[in-house]
C-alpha positions, -999 to +999 in steps of 0.1 A: -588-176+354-569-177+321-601-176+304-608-146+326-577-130+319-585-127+280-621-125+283-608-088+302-584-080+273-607-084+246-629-062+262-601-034+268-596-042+226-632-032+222-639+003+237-645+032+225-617+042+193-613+002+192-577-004+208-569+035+210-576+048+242-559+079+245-574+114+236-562+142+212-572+168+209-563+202+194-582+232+206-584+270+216-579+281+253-587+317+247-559+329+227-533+302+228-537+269+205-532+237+227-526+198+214-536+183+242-531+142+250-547+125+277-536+090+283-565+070+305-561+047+333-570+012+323-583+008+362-605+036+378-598+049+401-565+059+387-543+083+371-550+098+341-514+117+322-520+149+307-493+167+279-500+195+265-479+216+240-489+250+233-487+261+195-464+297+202-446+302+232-455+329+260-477+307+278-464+308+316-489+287+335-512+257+327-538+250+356-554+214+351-587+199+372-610+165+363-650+169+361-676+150+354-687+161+318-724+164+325-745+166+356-743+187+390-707+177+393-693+194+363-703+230+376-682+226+410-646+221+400-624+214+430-588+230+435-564+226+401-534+210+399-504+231+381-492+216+353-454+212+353-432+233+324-406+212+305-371+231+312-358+219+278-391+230+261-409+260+277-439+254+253-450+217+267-465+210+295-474+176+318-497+168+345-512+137+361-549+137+377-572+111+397-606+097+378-622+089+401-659+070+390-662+052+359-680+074+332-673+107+308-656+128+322-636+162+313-604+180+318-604+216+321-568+235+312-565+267+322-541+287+305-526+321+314-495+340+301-487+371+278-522+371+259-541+366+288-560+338+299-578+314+288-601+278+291-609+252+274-617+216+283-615+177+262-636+147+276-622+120+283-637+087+288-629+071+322-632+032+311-618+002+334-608-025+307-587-049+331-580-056+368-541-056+378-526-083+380-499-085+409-461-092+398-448-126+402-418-116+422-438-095+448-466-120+453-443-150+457-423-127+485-457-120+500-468-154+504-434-163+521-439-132+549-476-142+556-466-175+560-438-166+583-465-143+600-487-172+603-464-198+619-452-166+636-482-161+656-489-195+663-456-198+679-458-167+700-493-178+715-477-217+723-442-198+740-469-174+757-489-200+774-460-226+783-435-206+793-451-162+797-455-169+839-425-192+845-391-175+863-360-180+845-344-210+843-371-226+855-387-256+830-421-259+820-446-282+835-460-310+811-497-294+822-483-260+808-468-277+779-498-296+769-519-265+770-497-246+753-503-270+725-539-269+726-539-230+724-513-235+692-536-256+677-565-236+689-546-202+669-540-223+641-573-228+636-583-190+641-550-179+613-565-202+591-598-193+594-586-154+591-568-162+559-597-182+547-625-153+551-600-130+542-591-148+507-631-148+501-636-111+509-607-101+484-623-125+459-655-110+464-643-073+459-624-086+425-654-097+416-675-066+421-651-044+407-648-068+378-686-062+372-674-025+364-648-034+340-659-021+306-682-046+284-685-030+250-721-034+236-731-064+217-739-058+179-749-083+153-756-073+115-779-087+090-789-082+054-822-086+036-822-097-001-830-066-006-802-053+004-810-036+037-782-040+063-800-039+099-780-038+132-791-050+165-775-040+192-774-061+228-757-055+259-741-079+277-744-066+308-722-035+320-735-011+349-766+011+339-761+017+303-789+025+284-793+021+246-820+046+239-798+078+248-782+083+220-770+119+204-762+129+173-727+133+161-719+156+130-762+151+126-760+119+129-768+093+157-744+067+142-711+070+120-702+035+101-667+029+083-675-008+063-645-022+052-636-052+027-617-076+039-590-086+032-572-068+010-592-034+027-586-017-007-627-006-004-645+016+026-674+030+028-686+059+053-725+056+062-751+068+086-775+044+095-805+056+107-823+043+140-851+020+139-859+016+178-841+017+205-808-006+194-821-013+161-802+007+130-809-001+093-792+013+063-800+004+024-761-005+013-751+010-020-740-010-047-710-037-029-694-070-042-700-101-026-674-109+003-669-107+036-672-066+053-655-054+086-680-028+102-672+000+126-700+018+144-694+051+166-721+064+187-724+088+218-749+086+244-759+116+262-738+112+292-708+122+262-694+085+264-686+075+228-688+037+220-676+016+186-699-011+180-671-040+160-690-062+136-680-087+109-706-093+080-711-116+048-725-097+016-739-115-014-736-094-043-762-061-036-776-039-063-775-012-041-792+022-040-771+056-049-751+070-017-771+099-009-764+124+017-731+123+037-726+087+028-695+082+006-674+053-007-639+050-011-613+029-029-573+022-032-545-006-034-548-036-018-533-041+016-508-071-008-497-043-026-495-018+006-469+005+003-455+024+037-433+049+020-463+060-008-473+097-003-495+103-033-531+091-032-551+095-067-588+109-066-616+101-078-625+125-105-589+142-110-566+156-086-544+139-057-539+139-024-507+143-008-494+129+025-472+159+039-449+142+060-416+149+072-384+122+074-393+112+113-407+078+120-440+074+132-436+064+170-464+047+191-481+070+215-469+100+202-484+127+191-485+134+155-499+159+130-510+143+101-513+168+071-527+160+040-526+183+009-553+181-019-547+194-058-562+195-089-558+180-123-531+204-125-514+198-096-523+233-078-543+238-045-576+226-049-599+257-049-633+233-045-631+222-014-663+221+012-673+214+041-678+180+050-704+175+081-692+205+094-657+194+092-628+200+068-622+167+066-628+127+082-600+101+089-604+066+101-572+053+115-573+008+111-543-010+119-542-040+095-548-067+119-584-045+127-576-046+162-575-006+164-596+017+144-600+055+155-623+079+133-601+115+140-616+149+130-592+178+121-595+188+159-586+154+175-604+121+187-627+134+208-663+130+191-678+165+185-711+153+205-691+152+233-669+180+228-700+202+224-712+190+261-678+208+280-681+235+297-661+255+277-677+244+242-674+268+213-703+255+192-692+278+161-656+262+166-644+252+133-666+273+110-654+304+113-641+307+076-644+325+047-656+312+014-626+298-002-612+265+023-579+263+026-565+227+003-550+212+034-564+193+065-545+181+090-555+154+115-537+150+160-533+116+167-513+093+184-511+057+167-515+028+198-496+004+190-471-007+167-475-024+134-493-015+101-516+009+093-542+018+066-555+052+068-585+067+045-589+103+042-616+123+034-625+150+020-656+169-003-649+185-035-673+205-055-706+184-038-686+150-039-668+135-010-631+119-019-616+099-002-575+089+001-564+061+010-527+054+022-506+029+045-483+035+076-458+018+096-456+025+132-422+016+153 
């Protein structure tokens, strides 16, 4: 059981935004601007906690309801729930609603107040990673009262039999009192038997719901001497998944941070391109010889996003040029981290600064991470494009590699899955003029507590840049 136990937590380590399973996600509902967080239930069914702050006040109502993100159920949405108003903070809203089926799903908000009214809906992944466990406390008080129960019945049938017909004060007859003993021993056998089938039926219905509990697919990476880097992905065995489904995120059907280990002062951000189905290659760039962390994020049409978690040996590679969206990155080494550094240099010229305030970074919560970019001179950068669409990339990585989260400027929801809501504005996000403004700014909530390294990115004048600074989360 032990083994059990963490076989089901290294899986719930695994899923999708590797040890970071709530969704952000900052978006329009008509005319009001909404950060929305939606915190999962590690068991499904189960209750999934929705906040959402509102970016200017006037908002008077938030209406919340679950649907499935694609398919027949996703057009029928049942009665919504109202989503409660803080008294201390009229702007902030919270809500709790039932997942019930393992799979994407989506929460619509509804918002209505001095603008008008307005939609818009996040997916959310509805992933089982463990089975609950029952407290100590309660299960040894249980065990007593069945027991008492138990011996309870048995003594009820024996007084029954020997004594049920007698008149008062009258004794029982050794006949009566031996079959009184016979049915005791006769119910004894029946409690027992109850408990027994009943202890096999409740393993039996751990066990099937166990089968749903969330297996993250298999992935194993090798490397020719020419320096092609080929995944292979397997899965180990998790409901109906399929591997040949896959949509394109941001054009691409797979998104890969690599990482050197272990000072993590290198990253690079590639696309590998798919072979067959579960088969990816990419030719590496020039990389040193070492040993390479790998995150892979995918999305498969049903809108469920997955990270594929690799480790990989490199001998030295030659390497081809990065072409296309593929970019590289580099900055201190994790022995010469520093949590209070702001300033990240570029490559090129110019900086990027960390525009943070003097409040801790707290787990769970909510958090705007704002980056500013200048120039050589220390103004606004005036070059900055678009990069995939986006103004900017951010892969979250505690230290440990235990959680890594790739975050886009509207939240942690992949766009290949925001793009299947119901509510979808496809042009979302590109409604600018020519000149980008030097700032990106990033919703997300950091898991757990402990160190982080976080690398930015961003695309200057044709070349993507990337920043690259550490956190500490309380």
């Amino acid at each position: 059981m032990r083994l059990v136990a963490l076989a089901l937590i290294f899986a719930a380590a695994l899923n999708a935004h590797v040890g970071s399973p709530d969704v952000f996600h900052e978006g329009a509902a008509g005319p009001y601007r909404l950060l929305v967080t939606i915190r999962p239930p590690v068991v499904v069914p189960g209750v999934a906690e929705i906040e959402i702050r509102s970016a200017l006040p006037g908002v008077r109502r938030m209406r919340i309801v679950p649907l499935p993100l694609t398919g027949a159920g996703a057009k029928f949405a049942p009665t919504p729930d109202v989503a409660q108003q803080s008294k201390d903070d009229p702007q902030f809203f919270t809500g709790s609603l039932w997942l019930m089926s393992v799979g994407a799903w989506q929460v619509r908000i509804h918002a209505d107040g001095d603008q008008g009214a307005g939609e818009l809906s996040v997916p959310v992944p509805a992933l089982p990673t463990r089975t609950r466990t029952m407290q100590t406390g309660i299960g040894a008080l249980l065990f007593v009262l069945m027991l008492v129960l138990a011996v309870g019945i048995v003594s009820i049938v024996g007084a029954g039999v020997r004594e049920g017909q007698l008149d008062p004060g009258l004794e029982a007859s050794p006949a009566r009192v031996r079959r009184s003993r016979v049915m005791m021993g006769v119910t004894s056998v029946l409690v027992a038997a109850m408990l027994f089938f009943g202890n096999r039926w409740w393993g039996s219905e751990a066990n099937n719901y166990a089968r749903i509990v969330y297996k993250p697919l298999r992935v194993s990476a090798s490397v020719e001497p020419s320096g092609r880097l080929t995944l292979r992905m397997t899965d180990p065995g998790w409901l109906r998944r399929r591997m040949d489904d896959l949509i394109p995120d941001h054009t691409h059907l797979m998104h890969m941070f690599v990482i050197r280990l272990p000072e993590m002062e290198r990253v690079w951000h590639l696309h590998p391109e798919q072979i067959e189905s579960g088969v990816f290659g990419q030719d590496l760039p020039a990389m040193p010889a070492g040993r390479y962390q790998l995150f892979a994020d995918i999305v498969h049409a049903s809108g469920l996003p997955e990270t594929l978690v690799t480790e990989v040996d490199l001998p030295e590679v030659a390497g081809k040029p990065l072409m296309g969206d593929d970019s590289a990155g580099d900055g201190p080494p994790l022995s010469k981290a520093d949590p209070s550094r702001t300033v990240a240099p570029l490559a090129g010229g110019g900086r990027m600064v960390w525009v943070r305030g003097e409040s801790p970074l707290i787990a769970r919560q909510a958090t705007e991470f704002r980056f500013s970019v200048e120039d050589e001179s220390g103004r606004p950068a005036q070059d900055l494009e678009l990069y995939m669409g986006m103004l900017g990339h951010a892969a979250f990585v505690k230290t440990d590699r235990t959680v890594f989260a790739h975050v886009h400027p509207s939240g942690s929801v992949p766009m290949a899955a925001l793009s299947l809501t119901t509510t979808a504005d496809p042009h979302a996000g590109h409604r600018m003029g020519s000149s980008l403004p030097a700032q990106v700014s990033f919703p997300f909530g950091l898991p757990q507590p402990g160190d982080y390294r976080i690398y930015v990115q961003v695309k200057r004048a044709g070349k993507v840049q990337t920043g690259v600074f550490d956190a500490r989360v309380r």
